[in-house]
N, C-alpha and C positions, 0 to 999 in steps of 0.2 A: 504494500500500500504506500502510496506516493505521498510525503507531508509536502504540504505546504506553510510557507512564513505567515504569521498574523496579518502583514499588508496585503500577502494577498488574496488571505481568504476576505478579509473585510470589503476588497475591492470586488471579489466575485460576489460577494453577499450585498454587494450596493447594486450591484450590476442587476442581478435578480429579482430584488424590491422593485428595483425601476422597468421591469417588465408587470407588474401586479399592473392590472385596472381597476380600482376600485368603484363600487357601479356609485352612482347620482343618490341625492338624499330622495328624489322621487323613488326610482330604484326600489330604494329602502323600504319606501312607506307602503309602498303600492302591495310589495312581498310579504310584508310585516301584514299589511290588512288582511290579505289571501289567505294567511296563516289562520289568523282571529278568525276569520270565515269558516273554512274548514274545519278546524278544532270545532266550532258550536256546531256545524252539521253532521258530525263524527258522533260528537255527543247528545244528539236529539236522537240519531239513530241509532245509537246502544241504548238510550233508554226507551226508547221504542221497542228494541229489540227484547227490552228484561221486561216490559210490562206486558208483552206477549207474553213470554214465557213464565211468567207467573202466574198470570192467568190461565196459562194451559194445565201449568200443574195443580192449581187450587182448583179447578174444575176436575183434573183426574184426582184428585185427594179426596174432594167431596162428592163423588161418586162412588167411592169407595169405601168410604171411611165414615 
């Protein structure tokens, strides 16, 4: 394995930084809301999904039971 001097890793390390885009504060926010979106439609539809299934089982319980 090849070392290299601290100048030079620092100059590849700057070099590299200066390829990143970093995206726009729009960007940001637009993703960030997507996010808040989908998390509460995730979560309407798991508890959609648990008050089916509660229902399913409390109707199979109290047929039986």
């Amino acid at each position: 394995m090849a070392t290299t001097n601290p100048l030079q890793f620092i100059q590849q390390v700057r070099a590299e930084v200066s390829k990143i885009v970093w995206p726009t504060r729009r960007e940001v926010l637009l993703t960030t809301v997507m996010v808040f979106i989908m998390a509460a439609l995730t979560a309407v539809f798991f508890a959609l999904v648990d008050i089916l299934i509660r229902s399913g089982l409390q109707g199979i319980l109290n047929l039986f039971g």
